[in-house]
C-alpha positions as a Markdown table, in Angstrom:
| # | Residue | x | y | z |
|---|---|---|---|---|
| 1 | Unk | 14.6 | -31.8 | -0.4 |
| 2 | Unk | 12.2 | -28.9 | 0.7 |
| 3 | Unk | 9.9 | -26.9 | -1.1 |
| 4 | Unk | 9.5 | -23.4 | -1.3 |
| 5 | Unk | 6.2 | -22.5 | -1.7 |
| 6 | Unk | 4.9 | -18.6 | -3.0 |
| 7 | Unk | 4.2 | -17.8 | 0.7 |
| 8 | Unk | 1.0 | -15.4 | 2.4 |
| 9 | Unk | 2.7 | -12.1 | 2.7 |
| 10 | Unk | -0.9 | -10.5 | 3.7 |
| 11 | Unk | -4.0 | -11.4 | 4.8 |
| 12 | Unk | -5.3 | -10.4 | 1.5 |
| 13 | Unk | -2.9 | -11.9 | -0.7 |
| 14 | Unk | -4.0 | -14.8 | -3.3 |
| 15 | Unk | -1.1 | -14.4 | -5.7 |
| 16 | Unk | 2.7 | -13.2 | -5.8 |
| 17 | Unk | 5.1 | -12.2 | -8.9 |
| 18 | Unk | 8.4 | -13.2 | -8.7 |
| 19 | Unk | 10.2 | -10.0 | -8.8 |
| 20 | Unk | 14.0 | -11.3 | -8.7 |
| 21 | Unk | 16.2 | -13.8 | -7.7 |
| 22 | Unk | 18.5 | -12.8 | -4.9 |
| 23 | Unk | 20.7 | -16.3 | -5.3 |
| 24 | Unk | 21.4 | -17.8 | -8.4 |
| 25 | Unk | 20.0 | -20.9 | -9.5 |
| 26 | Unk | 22.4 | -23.8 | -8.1 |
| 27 | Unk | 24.0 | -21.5 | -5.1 |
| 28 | Unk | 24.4 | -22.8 | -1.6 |
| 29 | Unk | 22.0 | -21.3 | 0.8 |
| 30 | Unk | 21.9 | -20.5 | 4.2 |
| 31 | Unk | 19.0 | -20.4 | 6.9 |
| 32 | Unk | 18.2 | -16.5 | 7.2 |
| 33 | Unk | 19.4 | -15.6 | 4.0 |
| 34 | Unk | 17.4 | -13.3 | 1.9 |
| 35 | Unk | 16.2 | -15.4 | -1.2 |
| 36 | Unk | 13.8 | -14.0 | -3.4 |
| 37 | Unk | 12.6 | -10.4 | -3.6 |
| 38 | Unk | 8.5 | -11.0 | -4.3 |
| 39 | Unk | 5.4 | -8.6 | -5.3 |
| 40 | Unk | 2.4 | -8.9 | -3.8 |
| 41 | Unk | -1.1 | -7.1 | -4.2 |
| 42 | Unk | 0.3 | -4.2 | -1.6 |
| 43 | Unk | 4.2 | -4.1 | -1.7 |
| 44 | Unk | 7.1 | -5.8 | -2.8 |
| 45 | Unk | 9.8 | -7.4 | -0.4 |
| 46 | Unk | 11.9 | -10.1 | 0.4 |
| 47 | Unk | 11.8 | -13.9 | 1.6 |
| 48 | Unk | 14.2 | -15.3 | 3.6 |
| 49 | Unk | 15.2 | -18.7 | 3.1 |
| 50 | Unk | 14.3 | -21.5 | 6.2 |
| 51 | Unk | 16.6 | -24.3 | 5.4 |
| 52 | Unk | 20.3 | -24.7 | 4.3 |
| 53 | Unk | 21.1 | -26.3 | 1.0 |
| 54 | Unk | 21.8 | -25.3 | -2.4 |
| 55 | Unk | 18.8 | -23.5 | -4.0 |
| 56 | Unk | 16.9 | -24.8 | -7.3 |
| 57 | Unk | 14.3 | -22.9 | -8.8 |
| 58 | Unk | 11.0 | -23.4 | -10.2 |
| 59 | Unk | 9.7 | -20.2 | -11.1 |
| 60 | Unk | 11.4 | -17.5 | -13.4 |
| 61 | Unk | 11.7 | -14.0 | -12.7 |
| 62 | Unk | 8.2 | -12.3 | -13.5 |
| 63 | Unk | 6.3 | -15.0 | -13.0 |
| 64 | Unk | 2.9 | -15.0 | -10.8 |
| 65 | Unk | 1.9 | -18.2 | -9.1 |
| 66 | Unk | -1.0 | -18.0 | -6.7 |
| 67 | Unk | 0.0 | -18.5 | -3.2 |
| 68 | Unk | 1.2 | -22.4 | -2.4 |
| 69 | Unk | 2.6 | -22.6 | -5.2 |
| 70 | Unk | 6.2 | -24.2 | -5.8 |
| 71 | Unk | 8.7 | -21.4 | -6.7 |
| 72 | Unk | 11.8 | -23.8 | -5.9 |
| 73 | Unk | 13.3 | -26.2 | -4.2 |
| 74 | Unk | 16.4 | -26.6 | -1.5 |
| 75 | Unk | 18.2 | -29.6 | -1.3 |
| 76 | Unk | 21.1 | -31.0 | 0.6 |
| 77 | Unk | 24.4 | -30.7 | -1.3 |
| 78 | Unk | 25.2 | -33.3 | -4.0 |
| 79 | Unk | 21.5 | -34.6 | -4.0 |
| 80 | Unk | 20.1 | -34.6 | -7.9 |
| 81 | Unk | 16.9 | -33.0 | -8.4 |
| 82 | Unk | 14.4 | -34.6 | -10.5 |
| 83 | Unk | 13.3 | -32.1 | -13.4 |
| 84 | Unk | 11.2 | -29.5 | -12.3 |
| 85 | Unk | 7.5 | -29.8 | -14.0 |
| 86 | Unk | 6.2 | -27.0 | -15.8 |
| 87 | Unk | 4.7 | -24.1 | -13.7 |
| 88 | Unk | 1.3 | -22.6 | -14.9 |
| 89 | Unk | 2.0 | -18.8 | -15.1 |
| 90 | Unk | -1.0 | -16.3 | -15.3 |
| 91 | Unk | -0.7 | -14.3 | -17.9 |
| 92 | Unk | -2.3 | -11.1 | -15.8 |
| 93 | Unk | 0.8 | -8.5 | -17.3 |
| 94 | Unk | 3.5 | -8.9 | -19.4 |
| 95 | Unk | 6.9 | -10.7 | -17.8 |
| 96 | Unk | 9.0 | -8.4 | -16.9 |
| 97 | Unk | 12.3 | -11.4 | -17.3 |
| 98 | Unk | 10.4 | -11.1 | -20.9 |
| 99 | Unk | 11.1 | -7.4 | -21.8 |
| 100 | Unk | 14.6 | -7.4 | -20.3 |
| 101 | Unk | 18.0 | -8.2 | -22.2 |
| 102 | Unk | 19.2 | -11.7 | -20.7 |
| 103 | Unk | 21.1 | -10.4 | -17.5 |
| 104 | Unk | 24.4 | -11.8 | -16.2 |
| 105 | Unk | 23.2 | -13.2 | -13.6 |
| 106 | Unk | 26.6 | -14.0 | -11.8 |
| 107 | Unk | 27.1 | -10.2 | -11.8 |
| 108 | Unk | 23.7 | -8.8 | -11.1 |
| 109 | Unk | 23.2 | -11.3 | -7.6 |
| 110 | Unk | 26.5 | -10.0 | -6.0 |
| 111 | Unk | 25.3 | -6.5 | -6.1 |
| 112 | Unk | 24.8 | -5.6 | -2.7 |
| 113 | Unk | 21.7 | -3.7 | -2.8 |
| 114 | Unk | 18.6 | -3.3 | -1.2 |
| 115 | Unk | 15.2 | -4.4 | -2.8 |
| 116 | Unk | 13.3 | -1.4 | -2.9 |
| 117 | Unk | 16.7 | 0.1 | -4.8 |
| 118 | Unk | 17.3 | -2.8 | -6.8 |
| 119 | Unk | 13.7 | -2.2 | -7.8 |
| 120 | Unk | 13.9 | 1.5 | -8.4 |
| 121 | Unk | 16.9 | 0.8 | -10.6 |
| 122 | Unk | 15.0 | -1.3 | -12.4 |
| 123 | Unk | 12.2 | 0.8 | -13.1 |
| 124 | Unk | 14.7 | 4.3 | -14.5 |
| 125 | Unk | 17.0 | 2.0 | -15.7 |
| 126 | Unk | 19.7 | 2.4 | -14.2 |
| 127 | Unk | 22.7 | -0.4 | -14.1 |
| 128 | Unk | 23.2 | -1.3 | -10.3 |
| 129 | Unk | 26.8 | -2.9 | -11.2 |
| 130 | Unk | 28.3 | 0.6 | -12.0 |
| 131 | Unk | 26.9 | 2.4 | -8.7 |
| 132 | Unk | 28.8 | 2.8 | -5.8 |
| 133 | Unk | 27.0 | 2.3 | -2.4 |
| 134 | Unk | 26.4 | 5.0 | 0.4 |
| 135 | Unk | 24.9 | 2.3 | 2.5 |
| 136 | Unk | 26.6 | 0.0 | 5.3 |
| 137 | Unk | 29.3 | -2.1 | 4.2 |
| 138 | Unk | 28.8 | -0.1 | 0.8 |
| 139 | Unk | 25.2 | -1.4 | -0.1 |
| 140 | Unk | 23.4 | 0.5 | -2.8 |
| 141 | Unk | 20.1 | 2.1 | -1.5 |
| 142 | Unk | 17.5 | 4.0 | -2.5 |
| 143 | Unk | 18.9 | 7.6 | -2.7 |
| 144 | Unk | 22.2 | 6.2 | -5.1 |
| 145 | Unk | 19.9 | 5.2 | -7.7 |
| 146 | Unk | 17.5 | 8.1 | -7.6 |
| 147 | Unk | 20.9 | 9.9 | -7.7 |
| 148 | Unk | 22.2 | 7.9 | -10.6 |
| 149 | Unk | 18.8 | 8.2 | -12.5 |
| 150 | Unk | 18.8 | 12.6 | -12.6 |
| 151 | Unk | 22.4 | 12.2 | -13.2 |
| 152 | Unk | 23.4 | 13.2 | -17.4 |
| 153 | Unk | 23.4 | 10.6 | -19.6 |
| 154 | Unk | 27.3 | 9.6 | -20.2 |
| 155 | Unk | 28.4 | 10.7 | -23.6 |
| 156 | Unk | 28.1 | 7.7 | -26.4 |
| 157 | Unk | 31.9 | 5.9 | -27.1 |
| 158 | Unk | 30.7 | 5.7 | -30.7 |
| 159 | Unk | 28.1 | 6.9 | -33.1 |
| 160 | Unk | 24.6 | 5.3 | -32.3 |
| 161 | Unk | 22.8 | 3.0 | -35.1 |
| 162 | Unk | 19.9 | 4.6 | -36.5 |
| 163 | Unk | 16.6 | 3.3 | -34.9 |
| 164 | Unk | 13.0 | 4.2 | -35.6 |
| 165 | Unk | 10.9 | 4.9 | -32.4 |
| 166 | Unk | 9.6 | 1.4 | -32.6 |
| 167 | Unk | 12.9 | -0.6 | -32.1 |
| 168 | Unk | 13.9 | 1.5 | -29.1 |
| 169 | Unk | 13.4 | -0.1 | -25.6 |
| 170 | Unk | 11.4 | 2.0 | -23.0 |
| 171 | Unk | 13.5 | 3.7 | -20.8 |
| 172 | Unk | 12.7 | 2.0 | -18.2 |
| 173 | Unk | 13.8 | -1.7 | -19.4 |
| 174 | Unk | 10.2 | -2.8 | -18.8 |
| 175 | Unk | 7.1 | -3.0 | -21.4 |
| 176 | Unk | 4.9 | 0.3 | -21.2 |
| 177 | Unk | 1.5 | 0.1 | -19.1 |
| 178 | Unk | -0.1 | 2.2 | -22.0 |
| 179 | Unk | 0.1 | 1.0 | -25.9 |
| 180 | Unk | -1.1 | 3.7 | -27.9 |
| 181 | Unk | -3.1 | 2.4 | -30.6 |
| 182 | Unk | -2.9 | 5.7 | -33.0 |
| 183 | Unk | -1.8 | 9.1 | -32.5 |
| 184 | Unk | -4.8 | 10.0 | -34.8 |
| 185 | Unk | -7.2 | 12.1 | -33.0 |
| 186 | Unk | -10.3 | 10.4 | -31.7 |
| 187 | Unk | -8.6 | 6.9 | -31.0 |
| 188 | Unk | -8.1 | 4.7 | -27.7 |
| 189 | Unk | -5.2 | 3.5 | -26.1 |
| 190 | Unk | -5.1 | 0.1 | -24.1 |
| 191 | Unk | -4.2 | 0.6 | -20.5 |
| 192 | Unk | -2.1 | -2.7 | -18.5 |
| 193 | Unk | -3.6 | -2.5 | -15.3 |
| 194 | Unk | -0.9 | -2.6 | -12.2 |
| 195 | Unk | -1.0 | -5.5 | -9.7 |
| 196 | Unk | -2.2 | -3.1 | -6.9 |
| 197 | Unk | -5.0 | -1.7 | -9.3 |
| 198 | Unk | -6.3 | -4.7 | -10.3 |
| 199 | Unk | -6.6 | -5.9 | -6.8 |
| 200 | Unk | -8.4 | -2.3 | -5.9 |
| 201 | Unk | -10.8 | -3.6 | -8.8 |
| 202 | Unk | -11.3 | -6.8 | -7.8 |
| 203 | Unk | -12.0 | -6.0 | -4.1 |
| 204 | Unk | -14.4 | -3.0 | -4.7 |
| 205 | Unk | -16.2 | -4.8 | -7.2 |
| 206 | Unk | -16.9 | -7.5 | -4.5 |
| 207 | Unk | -17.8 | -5.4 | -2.1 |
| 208 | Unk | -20.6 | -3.5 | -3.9 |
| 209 | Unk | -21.6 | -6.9 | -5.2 |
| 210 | Unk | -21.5 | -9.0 | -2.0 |
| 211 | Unk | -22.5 | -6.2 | 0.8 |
| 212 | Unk | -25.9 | -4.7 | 1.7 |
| 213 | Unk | -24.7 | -1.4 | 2.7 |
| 214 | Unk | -26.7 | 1.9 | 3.7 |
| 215 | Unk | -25.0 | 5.3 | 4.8 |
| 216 | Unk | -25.9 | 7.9 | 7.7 |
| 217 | Unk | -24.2 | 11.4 | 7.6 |
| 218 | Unk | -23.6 | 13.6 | 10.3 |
| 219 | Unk | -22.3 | 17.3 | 10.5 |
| 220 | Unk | -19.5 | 18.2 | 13.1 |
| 221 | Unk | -18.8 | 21.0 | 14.5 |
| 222 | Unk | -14.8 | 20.9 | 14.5 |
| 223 | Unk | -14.4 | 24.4 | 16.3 |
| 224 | Unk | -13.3 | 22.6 | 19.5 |
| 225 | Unk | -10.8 | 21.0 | 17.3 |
| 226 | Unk | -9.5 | 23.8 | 15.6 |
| 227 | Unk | -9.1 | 25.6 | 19.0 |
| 228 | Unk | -6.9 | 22.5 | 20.4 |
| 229 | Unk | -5.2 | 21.8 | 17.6 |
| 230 | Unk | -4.1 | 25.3 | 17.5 |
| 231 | Unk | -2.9 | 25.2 | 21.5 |
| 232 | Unk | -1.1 | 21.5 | 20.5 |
| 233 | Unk | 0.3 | 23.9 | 17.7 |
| 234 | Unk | 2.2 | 26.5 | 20.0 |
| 235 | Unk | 3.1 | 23.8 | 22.4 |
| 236 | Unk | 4.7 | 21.4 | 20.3 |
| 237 | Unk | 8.7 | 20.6 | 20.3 |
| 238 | Unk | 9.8 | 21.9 | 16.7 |
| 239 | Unk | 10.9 | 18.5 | 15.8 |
| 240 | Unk | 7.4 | 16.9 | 17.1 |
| 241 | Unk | 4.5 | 17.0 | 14.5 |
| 242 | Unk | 1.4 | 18.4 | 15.4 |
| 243 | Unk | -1.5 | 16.4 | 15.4 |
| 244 | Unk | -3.9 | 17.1 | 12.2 |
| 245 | Unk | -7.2 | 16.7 | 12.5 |
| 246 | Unk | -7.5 | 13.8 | 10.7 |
| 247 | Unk | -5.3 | 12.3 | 13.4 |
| 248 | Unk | -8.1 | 13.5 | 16.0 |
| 249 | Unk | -10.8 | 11.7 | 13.9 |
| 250 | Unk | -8.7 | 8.5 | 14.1 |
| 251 | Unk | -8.3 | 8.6 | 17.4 |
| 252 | Unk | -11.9 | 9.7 | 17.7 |
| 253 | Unk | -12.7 | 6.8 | 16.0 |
| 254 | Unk | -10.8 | 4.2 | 17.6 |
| 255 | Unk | -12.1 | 5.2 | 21.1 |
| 256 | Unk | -16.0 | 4.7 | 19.9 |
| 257 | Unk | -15.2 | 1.6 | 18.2 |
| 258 | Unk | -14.0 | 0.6 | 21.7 |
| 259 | Unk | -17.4 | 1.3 | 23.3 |
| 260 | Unk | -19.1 | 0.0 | 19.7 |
| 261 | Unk | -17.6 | -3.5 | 19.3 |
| 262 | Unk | -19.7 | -4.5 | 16.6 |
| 263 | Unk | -19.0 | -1.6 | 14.5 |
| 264 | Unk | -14.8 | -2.8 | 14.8 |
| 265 | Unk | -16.3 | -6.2 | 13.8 |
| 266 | Unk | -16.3 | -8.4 | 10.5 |
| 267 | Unk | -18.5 | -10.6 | 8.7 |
| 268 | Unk | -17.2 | -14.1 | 7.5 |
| 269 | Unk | -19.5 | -16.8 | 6.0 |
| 270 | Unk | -22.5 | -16.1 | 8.4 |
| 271 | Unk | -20.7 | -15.1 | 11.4 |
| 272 | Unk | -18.9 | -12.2 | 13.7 |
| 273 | Unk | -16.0 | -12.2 | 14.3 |
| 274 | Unk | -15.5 | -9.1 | 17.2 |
| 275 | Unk | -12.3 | -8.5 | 16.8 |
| 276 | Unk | -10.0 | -7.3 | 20.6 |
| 277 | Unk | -7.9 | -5.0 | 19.3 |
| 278 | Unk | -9.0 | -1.6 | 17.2 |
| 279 | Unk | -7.0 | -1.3 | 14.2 |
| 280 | Unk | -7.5 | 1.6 | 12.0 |
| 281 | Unk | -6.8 | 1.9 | 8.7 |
| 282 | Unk | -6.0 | 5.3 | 6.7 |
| 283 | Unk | -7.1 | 5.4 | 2.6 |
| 284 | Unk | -3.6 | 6.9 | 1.3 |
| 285 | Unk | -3.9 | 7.6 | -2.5 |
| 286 | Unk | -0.5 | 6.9 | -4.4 |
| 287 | Unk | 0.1 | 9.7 | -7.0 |
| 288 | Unk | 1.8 | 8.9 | -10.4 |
| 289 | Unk | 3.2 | 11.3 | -13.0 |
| 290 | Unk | 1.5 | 8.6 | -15.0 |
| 291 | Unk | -2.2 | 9.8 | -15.9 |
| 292 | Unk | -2.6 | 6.1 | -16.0 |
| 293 | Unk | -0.6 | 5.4 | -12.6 |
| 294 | Unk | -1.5 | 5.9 | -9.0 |
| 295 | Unk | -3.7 | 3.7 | -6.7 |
| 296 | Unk | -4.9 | 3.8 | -3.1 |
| 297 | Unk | -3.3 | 1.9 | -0.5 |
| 298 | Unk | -4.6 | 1.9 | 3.4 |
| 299 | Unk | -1.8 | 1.8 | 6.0 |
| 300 | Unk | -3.1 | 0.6 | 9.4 |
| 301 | Unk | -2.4 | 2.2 | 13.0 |
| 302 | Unk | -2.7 | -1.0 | 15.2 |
| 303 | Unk | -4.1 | -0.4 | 18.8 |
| 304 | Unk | -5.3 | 3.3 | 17.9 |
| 305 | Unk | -7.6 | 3.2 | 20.9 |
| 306 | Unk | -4.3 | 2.9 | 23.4 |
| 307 | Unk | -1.9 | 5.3 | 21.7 |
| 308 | Unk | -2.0 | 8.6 | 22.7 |
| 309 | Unk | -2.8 | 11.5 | 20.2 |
| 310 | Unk | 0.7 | 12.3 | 19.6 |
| 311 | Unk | 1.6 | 9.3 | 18.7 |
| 312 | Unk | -0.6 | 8.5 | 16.2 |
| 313 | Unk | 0.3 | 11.4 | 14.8 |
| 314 | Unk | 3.9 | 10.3 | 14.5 |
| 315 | Unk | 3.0 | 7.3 | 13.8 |
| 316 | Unk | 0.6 | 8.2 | 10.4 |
| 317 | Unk | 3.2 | 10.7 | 8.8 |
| 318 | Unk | 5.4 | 7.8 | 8.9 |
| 319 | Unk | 3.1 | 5.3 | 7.1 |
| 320 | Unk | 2.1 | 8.0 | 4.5 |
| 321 | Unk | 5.9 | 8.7 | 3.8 |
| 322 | Unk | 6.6 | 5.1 | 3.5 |
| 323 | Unk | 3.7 | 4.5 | 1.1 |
| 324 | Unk | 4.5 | 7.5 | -0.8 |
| 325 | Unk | 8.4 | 6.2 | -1.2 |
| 326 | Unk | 7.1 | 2.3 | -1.9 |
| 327 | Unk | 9.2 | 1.0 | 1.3 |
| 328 | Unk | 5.8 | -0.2 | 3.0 |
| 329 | Unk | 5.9 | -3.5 | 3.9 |
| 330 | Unk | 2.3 | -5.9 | 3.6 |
| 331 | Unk | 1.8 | -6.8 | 7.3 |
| 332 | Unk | 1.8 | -2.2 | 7.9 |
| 333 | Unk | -1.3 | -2.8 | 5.0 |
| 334 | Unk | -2.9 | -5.9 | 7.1 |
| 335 | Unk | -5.0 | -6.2 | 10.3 |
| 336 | Unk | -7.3 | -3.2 | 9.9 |
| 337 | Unk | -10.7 | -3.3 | 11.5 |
| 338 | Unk | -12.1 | 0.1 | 10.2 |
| 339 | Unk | -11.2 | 2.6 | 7.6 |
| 340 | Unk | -11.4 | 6.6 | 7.5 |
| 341 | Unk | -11.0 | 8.0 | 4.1 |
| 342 | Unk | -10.3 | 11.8 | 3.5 |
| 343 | Unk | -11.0 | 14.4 | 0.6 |
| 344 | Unk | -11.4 | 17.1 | 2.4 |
| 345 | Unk | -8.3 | 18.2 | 1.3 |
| 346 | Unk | -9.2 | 18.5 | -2.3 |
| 347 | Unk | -12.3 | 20.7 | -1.3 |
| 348 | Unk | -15.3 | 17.7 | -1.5 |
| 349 | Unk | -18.1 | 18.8 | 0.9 |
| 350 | Unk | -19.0 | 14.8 | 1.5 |
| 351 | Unk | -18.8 | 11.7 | -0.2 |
| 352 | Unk | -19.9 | 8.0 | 0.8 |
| 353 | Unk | -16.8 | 5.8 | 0.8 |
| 354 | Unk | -16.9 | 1.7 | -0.8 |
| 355 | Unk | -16.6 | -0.5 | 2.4 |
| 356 | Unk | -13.3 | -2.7 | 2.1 |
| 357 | Unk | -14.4 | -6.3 | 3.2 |
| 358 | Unk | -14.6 | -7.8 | 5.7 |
| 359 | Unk | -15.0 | -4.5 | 7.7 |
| 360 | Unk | -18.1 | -3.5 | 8.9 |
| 361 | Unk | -18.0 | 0.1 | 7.8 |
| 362 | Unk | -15.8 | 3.0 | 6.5 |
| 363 | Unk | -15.7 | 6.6 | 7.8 |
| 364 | Unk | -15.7 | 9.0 | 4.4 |
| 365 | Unk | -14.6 | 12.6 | 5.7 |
| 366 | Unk | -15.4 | 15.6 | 4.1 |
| 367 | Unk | -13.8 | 19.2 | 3.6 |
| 368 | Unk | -13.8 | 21.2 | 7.3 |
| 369 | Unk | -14.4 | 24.8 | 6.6 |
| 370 | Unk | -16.0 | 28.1 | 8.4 |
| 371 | Unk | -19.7 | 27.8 | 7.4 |
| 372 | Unk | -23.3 | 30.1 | 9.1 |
| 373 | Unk | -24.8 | 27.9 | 11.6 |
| 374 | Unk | -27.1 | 28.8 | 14.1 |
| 375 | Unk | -26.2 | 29.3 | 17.9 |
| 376 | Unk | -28.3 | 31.0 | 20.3 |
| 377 | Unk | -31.0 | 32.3 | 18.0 |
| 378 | Unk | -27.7 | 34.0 | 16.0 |
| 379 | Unk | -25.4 | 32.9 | 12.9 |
| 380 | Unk | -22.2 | 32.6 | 13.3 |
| 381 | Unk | -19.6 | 31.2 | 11.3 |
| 382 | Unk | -18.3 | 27.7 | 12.8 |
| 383 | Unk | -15.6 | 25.3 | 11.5 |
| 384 | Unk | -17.9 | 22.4 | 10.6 |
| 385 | Unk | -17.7 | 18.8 | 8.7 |
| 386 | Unk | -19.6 | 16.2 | 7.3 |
| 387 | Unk | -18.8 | 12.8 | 7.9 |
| 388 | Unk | -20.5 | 10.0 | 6.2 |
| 389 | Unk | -20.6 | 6.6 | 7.6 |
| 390 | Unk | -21.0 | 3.6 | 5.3 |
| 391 | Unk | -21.8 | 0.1 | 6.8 |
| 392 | Unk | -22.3 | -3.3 | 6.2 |
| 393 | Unk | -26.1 | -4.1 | 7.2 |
| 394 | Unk | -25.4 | -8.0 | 8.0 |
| 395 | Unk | -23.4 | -6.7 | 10.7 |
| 396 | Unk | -24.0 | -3.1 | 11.9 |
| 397 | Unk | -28.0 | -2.1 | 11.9 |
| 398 | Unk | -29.3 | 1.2 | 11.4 |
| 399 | Unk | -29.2 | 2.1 | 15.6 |
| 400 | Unk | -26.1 | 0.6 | 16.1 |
| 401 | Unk | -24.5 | 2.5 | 13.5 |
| 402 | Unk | -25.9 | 5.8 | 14.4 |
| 403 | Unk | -25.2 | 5.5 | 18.2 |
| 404 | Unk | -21.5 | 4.8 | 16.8 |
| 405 | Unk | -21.3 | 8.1 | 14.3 |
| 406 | Unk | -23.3 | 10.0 | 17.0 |
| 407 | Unk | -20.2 | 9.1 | 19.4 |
| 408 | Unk | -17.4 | 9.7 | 17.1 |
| 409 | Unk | -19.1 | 13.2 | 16.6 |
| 410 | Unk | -19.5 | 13.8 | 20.3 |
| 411 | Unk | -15.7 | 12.8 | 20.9 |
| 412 | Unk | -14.7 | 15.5 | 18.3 |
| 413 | Unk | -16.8 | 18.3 | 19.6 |
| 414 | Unk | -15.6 | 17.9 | 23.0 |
| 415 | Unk | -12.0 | 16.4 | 21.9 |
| 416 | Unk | -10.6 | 16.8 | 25.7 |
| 417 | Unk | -11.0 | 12.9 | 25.7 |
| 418 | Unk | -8.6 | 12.7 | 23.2 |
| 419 | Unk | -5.6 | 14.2 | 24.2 |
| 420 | Unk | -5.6 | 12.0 | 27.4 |
């Protein structure tokens, strides 16, 4: 008999939620198999089994067990299994098993579906068993639900029994993130956290509380930028993107960290750790139609400092799509060694940034705009930005951290390194 344990699905990850089942309790298993579909603090996706045998669970669907924790059990056919002891569930958001009419589970496992649409189904509603797949071997995936869910609601077979807004279900099949407490003017309404939000909490909250940071701003002038991005721009291949600048500053970055190892370093319990390779990491904010929804989730480009500007440009549209469409998978959210985080785009001037531990800093990059700035005893107008540098003092000392700001700065306004 083998345990399955809630596995480490990130670097970051304490906890998991049992999302769904993919076999039923009692089925034969088979090495490589896809078993359980799991939530973590970053993404959802699935587990594979490692052993053969027939598969006993522990833990329900919606259920959160901290990492290490037993989730079932596989054992060798016609072995009995001893009754399973209770498992200790946090109670940090409602069950979604809980708010859900008992499924048939026969039905609902022989669905051939991928996660993120079984997921998505899940959230509009939507009954996978009476889809038909567009997918190999006719799997249901993402776009047949999405299609299902704008689809008109099939007329009733017989009259509806009256209900009062209170006895109807959400639409969704799952508990609403937001009770209202009164629709009287003037009152509150109780807001249910996400998984992903709570973590964002958690982790900001320790790092203001944990990390003796300071700041140091610099002003760039992006003109040379604006000039090459503009000759990448009538070079390009139509289907190749063309770099943005916030793919320069990344790449930017990644070179200086190279030549600045402590600012690519962390701190761990009274120690550096210099880390080899330079992994960037991009703040991507998550919208929701939800005033209460939405978070911020930072994708990493691994070996920045090697790829060529192109590529990271590739490279970061596709992270942001597949954060945007909730197909990213924890270990593209792992490994960063430094963030940049932009606003520019929603017109703020500069802004310091929270460092996320155990990093050593965060680039915060501001709006780029023409502004009067003085060249040759004239004012001219000049594409400039500000870009604020927030670091962990343990670590990264006043110099250190200005020599590194004062090279990413340099690389930008003579951005002919980049491109090579």
């Amino acid at each position: 008999m083998t345990d399955i344990v809630m596995p480490r699905l990130s670097d970051t990850m304490e906890e998991g939620t049992v999302l769904r089942w993919l076999k039923r309790d009692g089925e034969h298993v088979r090495r490589g198999e896809e078993l359980v579909e799991i939530e973590t603090d970053k993404a959802a996706m699935t587990y594979e089994s490692d052993q053969d045998g027939v598969l006993h669970t522990v833990a329900g669907e919606g259920d959160t067990l901290a990492v290490g924790e037993t989730i079932a059990r596989i054992v060798e056919a016609n072995v009995e299994v001893p009754p399973a002891q209770p498992v200790l569930v946090k109670e940090t958001q409602p069950a979604i098993a809980d708010a859900l009419p008992p499924p048939n589970r026969h039905d609902a496992d022989r669905v051939k579906a991928s996660p993120l649409a079984k997921r998505i189904a899940q959230e509009a509603g939507v009954e996978l068993q009476t889809l038909t797949g567009s997918g190999p071997g006719g799997r249901i995936v993402k776009a047949d639900v999405e299609a299902a869910s704008k689809a008109p609601p099939a007329p009733p077979t017989s009259a509806p029994t009256p209900s009062t807004p209170e006895d109807r279900p959400p639409a969704s099949g799952v508990r609403p993130l937001v009770e209202e407490v009164s629709s009287a003017k003037g009152e509150t309404a109780t807001v249910e956290l996400s998984r992903t939000q709570r973590t964002i909490a958690r982790r900001m909250a320790e790092s203001k509380a944990t990390i003796p940071d300071f700041a140091l701003t610099a002003d760039v002038d992006m003109e040379p930028c604006v000039k090459l991005r503009a000759e990448l721009k009538r070079l390009s291949q139509v289907e190749e993107p063309v770099p943005t600048y916030n793919d320069m500053i990344v790449k930017a970055c990644a070179l200086a960290l190279r030549e600045h190892p402590r600012a690519n370093a962390s701190y761990r319990d009274g120690r550096f750790e210099l880390h080899s390779r330079v992994n960037v990491g991009l703040a991507v904010a998550v919208a929701s139609e939800d005033p209460t929804g939405g978070a911020l989730v930072v994708p990493t480009v691994f070996d920045a400092d090697t790829k060529a500007l192109g590529e990271i440009a590739r490279e970061t549209r596709t992270l942001a799509e597949r954060v945007r469409d909730g197909s990213i998978t924890p270990p593209e959210l792992s490994g960063g060694t430094f963030t940049v985080s932009n606003l520019g785009m929603y017109g703020i001037r500069s802004f310091t940034a929270i460092i996320n531990p155990p990093q050593a800093a965060i680039l915060a990059v501001g709006e780029l705009a023409p502004r009067a700035v003085a060249r040759k005893k004239k004012i001219v107008a000049r594409h400039t930005m500000s870009a604020t540098l927030a670091c962990d003092h343990r670590i990264l000392y006043g110099a250190d951290a200005a020599l590194f700001l004062a090279r990413v700065r340099e690389l930008l306004e003579e951005p002919a390194a980049l491109t090579l």
